[in-house]
C-alpha positions as CSV (number, residue, x, y, z in Angstrom):
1,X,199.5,127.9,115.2
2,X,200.5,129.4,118.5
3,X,198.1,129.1,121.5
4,X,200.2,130.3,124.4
5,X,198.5,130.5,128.4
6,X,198.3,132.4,130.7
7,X,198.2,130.0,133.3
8,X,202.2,129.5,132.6
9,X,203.1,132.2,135.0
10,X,201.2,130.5,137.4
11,X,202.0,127.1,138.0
12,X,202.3,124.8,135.3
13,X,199.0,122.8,135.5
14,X,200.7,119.1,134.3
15,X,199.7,116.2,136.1
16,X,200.6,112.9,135.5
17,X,199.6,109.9,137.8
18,X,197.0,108.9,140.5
19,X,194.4,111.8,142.0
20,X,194.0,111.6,145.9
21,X,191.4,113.5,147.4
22,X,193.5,115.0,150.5
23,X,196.2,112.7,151.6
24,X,198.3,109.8,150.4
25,X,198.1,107.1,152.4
26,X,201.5,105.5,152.7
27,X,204.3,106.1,149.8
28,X,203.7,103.7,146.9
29,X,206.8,101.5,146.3
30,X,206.1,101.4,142.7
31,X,206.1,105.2,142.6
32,X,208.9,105.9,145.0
33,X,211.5,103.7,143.6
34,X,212.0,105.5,140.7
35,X,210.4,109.3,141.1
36,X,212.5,111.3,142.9
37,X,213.4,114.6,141.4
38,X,216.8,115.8,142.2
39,X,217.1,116.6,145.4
40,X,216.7,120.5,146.5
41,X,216.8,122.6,149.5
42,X,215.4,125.2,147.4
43,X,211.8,126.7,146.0
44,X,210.0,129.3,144.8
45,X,206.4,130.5,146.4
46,X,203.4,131.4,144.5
47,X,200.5,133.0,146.6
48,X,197.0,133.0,145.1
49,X,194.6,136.2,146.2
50,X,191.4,134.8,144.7
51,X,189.1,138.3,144.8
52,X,188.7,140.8,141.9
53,X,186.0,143.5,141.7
54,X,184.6,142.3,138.5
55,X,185.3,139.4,136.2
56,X,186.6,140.7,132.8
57,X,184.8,138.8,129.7
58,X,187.4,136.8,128.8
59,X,188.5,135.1,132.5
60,X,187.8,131.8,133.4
61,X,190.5,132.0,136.2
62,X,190.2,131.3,139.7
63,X,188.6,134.5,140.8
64,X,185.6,135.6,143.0
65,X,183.9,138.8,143.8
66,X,184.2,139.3,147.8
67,X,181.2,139.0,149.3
68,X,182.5,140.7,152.7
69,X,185.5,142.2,153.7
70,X,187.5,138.8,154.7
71,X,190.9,140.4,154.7
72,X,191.5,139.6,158.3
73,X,191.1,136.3,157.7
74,X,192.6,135.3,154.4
75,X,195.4,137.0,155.8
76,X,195.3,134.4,158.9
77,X,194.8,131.7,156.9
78,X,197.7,132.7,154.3
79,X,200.2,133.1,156.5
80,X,199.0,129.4,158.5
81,X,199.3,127.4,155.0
82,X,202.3,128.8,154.3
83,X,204.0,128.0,157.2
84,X,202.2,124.2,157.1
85,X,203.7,123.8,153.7
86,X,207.1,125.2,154.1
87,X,207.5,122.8,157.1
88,X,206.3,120.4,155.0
89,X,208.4,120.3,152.3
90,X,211.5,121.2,154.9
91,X,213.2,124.1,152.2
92,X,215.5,125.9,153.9
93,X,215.3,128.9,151.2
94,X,212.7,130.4,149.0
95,X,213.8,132.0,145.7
96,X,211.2,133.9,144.9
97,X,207.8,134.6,145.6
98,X,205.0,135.3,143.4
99,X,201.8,137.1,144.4
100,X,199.1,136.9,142.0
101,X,195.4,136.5,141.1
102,X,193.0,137.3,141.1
103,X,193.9,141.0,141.7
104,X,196.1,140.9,144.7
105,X,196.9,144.6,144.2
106,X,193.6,144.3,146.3
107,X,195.0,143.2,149.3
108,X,196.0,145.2,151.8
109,X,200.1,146.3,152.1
110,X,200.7,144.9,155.5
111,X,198.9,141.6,154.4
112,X,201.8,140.8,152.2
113,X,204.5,142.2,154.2
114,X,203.1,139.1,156.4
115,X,203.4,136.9,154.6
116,X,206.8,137.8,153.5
117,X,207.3,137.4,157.1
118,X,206.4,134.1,157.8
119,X,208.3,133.2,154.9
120,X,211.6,134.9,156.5
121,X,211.0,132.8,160.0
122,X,210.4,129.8,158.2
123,X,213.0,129.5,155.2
124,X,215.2,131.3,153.9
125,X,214.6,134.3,152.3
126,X,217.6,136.8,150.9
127,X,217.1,140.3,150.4
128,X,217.9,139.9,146.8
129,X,214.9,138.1,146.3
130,X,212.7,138.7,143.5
131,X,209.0,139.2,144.7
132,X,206.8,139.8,142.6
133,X,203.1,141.1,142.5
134,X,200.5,141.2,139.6
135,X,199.1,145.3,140.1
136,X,195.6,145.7,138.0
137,X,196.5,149.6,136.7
138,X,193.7,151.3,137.9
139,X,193.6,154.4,140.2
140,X,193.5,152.7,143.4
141,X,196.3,149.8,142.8
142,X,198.5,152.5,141.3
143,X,198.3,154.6,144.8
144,X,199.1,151.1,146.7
145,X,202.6,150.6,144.6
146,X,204.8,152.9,147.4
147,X,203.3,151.1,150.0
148,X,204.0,147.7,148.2
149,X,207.2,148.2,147.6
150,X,207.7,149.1,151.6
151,X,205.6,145.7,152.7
152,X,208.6,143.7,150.9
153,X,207.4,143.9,147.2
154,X,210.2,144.3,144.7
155,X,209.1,143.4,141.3
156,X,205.5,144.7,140.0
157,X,203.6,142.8,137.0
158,X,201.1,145.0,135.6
159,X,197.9,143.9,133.8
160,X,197.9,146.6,130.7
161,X,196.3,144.0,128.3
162,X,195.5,146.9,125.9
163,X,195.9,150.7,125.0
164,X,192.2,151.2,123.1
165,X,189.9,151.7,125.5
166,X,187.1,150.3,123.1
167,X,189.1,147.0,123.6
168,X,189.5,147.8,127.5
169,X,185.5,148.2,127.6
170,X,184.8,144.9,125.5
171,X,187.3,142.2,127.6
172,X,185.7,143.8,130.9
173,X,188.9,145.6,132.3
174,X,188.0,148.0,134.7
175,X,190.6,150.9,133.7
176,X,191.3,152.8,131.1
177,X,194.7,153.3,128.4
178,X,195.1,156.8,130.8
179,X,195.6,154.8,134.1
180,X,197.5,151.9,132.6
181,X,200.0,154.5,131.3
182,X,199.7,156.4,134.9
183,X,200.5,153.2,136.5
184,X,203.3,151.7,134.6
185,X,205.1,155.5,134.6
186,X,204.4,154.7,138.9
187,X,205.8,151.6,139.2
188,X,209.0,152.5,136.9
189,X,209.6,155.1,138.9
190,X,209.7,152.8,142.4
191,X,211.3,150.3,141.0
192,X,213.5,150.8,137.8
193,X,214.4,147.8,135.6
194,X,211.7,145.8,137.2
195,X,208.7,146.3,136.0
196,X,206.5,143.8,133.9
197,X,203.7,144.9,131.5
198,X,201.3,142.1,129.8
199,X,200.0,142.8,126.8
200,X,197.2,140.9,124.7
201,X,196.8,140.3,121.1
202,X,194.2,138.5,119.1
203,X,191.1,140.5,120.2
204,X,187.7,141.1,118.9
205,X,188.0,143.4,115.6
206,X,191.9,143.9,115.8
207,X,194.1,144.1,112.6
208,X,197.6,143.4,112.9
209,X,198.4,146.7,111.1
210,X,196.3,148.3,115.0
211,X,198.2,145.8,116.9
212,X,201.8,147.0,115.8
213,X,200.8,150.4,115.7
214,X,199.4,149.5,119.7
215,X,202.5,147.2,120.5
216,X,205.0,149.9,119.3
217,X,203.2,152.8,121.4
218,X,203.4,150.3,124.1
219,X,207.0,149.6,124.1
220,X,208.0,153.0,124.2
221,X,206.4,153.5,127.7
222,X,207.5,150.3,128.9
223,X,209.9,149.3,131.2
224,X,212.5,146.2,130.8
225,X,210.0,143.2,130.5
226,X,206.6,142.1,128.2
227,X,204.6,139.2,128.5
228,X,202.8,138.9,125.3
229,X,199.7,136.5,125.4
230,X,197.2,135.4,122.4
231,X,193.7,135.9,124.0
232,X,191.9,132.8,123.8
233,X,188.0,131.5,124.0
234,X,187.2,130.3,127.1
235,X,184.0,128.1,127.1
236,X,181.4,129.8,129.9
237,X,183.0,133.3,129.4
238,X,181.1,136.3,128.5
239,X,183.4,137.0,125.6
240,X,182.9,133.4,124.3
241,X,179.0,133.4,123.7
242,X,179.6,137.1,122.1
243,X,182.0,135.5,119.4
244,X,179.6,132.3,119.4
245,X,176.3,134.5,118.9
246,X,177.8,136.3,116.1
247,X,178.2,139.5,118.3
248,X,181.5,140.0,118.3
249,X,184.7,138.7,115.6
250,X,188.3,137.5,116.5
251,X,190.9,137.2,114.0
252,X,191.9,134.1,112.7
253,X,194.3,131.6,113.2
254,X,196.7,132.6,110.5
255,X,196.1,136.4,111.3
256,X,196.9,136.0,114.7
257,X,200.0,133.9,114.0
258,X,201.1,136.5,112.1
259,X,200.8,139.0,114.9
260,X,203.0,137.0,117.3
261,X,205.6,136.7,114.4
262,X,205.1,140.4,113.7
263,X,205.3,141.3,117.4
264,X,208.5,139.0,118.2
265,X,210.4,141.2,115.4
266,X,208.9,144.3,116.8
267,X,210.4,143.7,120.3
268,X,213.4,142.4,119.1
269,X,214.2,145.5,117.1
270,X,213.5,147.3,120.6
271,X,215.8,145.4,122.7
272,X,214.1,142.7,123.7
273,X,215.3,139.6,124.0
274,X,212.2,137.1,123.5
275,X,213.9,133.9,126.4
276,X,210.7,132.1,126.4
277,X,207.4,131.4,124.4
278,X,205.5,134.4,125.3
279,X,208.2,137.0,127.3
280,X,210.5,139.0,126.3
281,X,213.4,141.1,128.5
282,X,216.1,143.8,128.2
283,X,219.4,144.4,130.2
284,X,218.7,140.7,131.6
285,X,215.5,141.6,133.3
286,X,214.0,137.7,133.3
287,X,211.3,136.8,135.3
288,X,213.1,134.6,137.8
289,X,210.2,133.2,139.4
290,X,209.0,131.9,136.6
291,X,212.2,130.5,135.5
292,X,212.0,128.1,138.2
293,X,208.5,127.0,136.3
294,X,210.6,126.3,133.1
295,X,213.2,125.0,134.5
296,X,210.9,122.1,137.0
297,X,212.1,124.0,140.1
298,X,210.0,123.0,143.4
299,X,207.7,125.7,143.9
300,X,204.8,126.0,146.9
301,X,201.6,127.1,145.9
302,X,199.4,128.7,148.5
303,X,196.0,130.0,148.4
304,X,192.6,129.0,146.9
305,X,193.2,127.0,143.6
306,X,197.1,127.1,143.4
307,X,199.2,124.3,142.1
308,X,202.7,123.4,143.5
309,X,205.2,120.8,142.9
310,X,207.3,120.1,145.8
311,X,208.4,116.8,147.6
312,X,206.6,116.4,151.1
313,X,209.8,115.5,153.1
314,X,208.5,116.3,156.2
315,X,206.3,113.3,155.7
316,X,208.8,111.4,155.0
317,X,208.3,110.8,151.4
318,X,211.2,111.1,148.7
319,X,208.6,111.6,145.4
320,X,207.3,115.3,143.9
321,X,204.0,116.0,144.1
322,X,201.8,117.8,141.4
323,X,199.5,119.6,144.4
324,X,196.1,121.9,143.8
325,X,194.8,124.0,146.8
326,X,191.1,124.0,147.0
327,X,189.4,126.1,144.4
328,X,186.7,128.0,146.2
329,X,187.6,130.8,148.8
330,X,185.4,130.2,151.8
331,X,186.0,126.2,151.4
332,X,189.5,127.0,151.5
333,X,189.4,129.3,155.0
334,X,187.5,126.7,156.5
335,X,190.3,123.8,155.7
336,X,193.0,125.8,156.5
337,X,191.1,126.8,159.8
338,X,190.6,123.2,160.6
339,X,193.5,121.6,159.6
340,X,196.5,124.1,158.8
341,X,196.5,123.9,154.7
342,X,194.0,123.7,152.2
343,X,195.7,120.7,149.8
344,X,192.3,119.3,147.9
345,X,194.8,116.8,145.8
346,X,197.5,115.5,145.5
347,X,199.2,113.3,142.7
348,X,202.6,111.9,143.3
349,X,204.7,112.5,140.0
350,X,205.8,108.8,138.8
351,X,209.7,109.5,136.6
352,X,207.8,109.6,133.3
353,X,205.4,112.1,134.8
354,X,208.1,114.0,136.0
355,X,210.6,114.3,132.9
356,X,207.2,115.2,130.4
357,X,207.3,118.6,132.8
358,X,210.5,119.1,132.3
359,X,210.2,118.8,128.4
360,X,206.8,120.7,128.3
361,X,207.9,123.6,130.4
362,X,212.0,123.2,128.9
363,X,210.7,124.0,125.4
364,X,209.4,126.6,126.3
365,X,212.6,128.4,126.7
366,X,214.4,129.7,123.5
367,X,217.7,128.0,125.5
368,X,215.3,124.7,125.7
369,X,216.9,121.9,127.4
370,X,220.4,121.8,127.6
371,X,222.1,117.8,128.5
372,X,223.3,119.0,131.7
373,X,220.1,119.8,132.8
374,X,218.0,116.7,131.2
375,X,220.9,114.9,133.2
376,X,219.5,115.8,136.7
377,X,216.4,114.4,136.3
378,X,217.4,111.7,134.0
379,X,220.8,110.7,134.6
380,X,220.9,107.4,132.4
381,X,219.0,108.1,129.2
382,X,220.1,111.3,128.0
383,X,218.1,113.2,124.8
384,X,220.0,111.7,122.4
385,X,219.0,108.1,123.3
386,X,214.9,109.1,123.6
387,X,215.0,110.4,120.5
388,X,217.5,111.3,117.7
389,X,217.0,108.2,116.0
390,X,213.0,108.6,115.2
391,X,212.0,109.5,112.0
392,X,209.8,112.4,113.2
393,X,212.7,113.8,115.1
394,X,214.3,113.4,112.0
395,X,212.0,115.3,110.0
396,X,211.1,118.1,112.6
397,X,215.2,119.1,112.7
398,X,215.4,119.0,108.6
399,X,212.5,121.3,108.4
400,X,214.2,123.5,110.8
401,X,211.8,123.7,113.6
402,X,213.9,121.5,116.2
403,X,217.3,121.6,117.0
404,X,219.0,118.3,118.9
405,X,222.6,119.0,119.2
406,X,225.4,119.0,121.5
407,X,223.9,122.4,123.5
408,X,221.0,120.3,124.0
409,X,217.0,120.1,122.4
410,X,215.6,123.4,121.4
411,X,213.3,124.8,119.2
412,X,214.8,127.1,116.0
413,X,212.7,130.4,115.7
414,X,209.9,129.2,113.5
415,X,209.4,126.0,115.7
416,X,208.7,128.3,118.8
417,X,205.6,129.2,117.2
418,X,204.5,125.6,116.5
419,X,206.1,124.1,119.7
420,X,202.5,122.9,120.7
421,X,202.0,120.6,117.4
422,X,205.5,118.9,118.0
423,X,204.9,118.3,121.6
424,X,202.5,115.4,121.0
425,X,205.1,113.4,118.9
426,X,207.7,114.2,121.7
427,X,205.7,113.1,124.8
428,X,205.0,110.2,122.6
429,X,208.5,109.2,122.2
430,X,209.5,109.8,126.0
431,X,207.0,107.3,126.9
432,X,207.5,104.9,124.6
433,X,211.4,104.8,125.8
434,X,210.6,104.5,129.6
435,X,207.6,102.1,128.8
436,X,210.2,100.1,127.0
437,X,212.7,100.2,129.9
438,X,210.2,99.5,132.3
439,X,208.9,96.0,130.0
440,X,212.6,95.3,129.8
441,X,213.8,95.5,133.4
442,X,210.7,94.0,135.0
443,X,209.4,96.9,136.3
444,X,212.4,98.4,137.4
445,X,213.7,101.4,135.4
446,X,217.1,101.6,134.4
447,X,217.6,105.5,133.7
């Protein structure tokens, strides 16, 4: 059964290793000898706005309700930890940039043009840059796209979720199926070809006969790119005690699998090219940003709660870092007031750490992992040595839901769907390689 989340498009949220509470104290010779990522000039930025107006049922994301009007200074602050962390990690170019949330369609124009800013007189930062920002479609974030697109913005992701506005009302959205329409016929027009519409399936009382009649009046408003996400229960949500008080109803497992199989064939019988678990793209119109998740790019996160994974050279350290901002917004402003960032942990990424990203996040790519690209981050034990001679392997290719070949490890179209009930025996095998090489070469990996 498919469970796919939402937090992908944010930051993968993998950690492997030791938690520090702010710093590391001194690089750890058992780490650093053998848990350095290739090494990059490059990554991609994700900012975090943290505010919404209301909290929709079904959210247990990083969010708060503004108490005041802070804009002044979470624009400050912004702009100060991302300049700490891009001198920091010494990139010379960002790739993309990511605003999200939160609603950051809240924030003000100029507060992102800013940002964009301090990005540009730090790093690197082309014009043909994607940037991207999440837009929730009500009346006031639609009027705010023109001026979004002049602060820098080139790329708008826009939080449909559904066309029934019974639906709208129960998940707490705070629009309607009129301005989501409004907003993404806005947005297309400012910018054509790259416009993002999220769509969710899964929800209380839905059939999947509603959900394709839904997806296909969707599609034929939308612009060159869906993400498609399964809504799932989140324990100390609204929406959660509804379902457990008998309230409300969600489909079932095997319903709702078949409405991602359903939908995948919908889309694909529109034009769109499904390149990854949960999104799907026509005339080329990827998400680049998050590619550079899939692919274990660097990325900086910045803002209350967001995760990055970058290697701190300017500290002199040669090992990635899995690294979480601090969660709550007012905590954050004073850290980053005091002491230039907000960083609330950080966990240096040992190789084994390190190569289970790039097989979580790879796999979820319809490509998957190709050699050349396990090869970067393991340049002496290549896919077929981990594992095409285990019997699960074995079994998971003859049933046709994995594909290890000369292209690379993949999953087929049926194994997409499963991908998180193979992962386990994967990981399992990865570690039980480099374990092995470690108890071989006396604590010194040969890879």
């Amino acid at each position: 059964m498919l469970r796919t989340c939402l937090t992908a498009v944010r930051g993968p949220a993998v950690c492997v290793g030791r938690c520090f509470s702010s710093e590391v104290s001194g690089a750890d010779s058992t780490l650093a000898g053998f848990s350095s990522p290739p090494f990059s000039t490059e990554a991609s930025l994700y900012v975090h706005w943290p505010y919404c107006l209301k909290r929709c049922s079904y959210c247990n994301f990083n969010k708060y309700i503004p108490r005041s009007d802070n804009q002044d200074v979470m624009l400050e602050c912004l702009q100060r930890e991302t300049e700490t962390l891009l001198k920091l990690s010494q990139v010379s170019r960002i790739t993309s940039v990511f605003f999200g949330g939160g609603t950051p369609s809240l924030a003000r124009p100029s507060t992102i043009a800013a940002v964009l800013q301090t990005v540009t007189r730090h790093a690197g930062l082309s014009e043909e840059a994607e940037v991207t920002l999440e837009v929730n479609p009500t009346p006031v974030g639609s009027s705010k796209l023109e001026d979004f697109l002049h602060a820098g913005v080139n790329r708008f992701s826009i939080g449909v979720q559904s066309l029934r506005d019974d639906d709208l009302k129960v998940l707490g959205r705070d629009h309607n199926s009129q301005h989501a329409l409004q907003t993404v016929a806005e947005a297309r027009r400012l910018c054509p070809g790259r416009v993002s519409v999220d769509v969710m399936f899964g929800r209380p009382g839905q059939s999947v006969a509603s959900w394709e009649l839904e997806l296909d009046e969707l599609l034929s408003v939308c612009d060159d790119h869906v993400s498609l996400y399964q809504l799932t229960l989140e324990r100390g949500t609204q929406l959660f005690r509804q379902v457990q008080k008998g309230q409300l109803s969600v489909p079932s497992d095997d319903i709702t699998a078949v409405m991602y199989d359903s939908a995948r064939r919908i889309l694909q019988k529109r034009g769109y090219l499904q390149y990854e678990v949960s999104n799907f793209a026509r005339n080329g119109a990827i998400s680049q940003h998050n590619m550079s998740y899939w692919k274990a790019s660097q990325y900086l996160g910045v803002g209350p709660g967001a995760h990055g994974r970058f290697v701190p050279r300017g500290e002199g350290y040669v090992c990635r870092e899995a690294r979480t901002q601090t969660l709550e917004p007012d905590v954050w402003l004073r850290e980053v007031q005091q002491r230039s960032h907000g960083t609330r942990r950080r966990i240096p990424l040992t190789h084994l750490g390190l190569l289970e990203e790039v097989l979580v996040m790879g796999l979820r790519l319809t490509d998957g992992i190709t050699h050349q690209h396990w090869q970067l981050f393991s340049p002496r034990a290549d896919l077929y040595q981990i594992l095409s001679s285990s019997s699960e392997v074995q079994d998971l290719q003859q049933t046709g839901l994995l594909i290890l070949d000369d292209r690379g490890l993949r999953c087929s179209w049926q194994g997409l769907a499963l991908l998180d009930s193979m992962l386990p025996t994967l990981l399992l095998l990865l570690e039980a390689y480099i374990t092995q090489g470690l108890d071989n070469n006396s604590g010194s990996l040969q890879l």
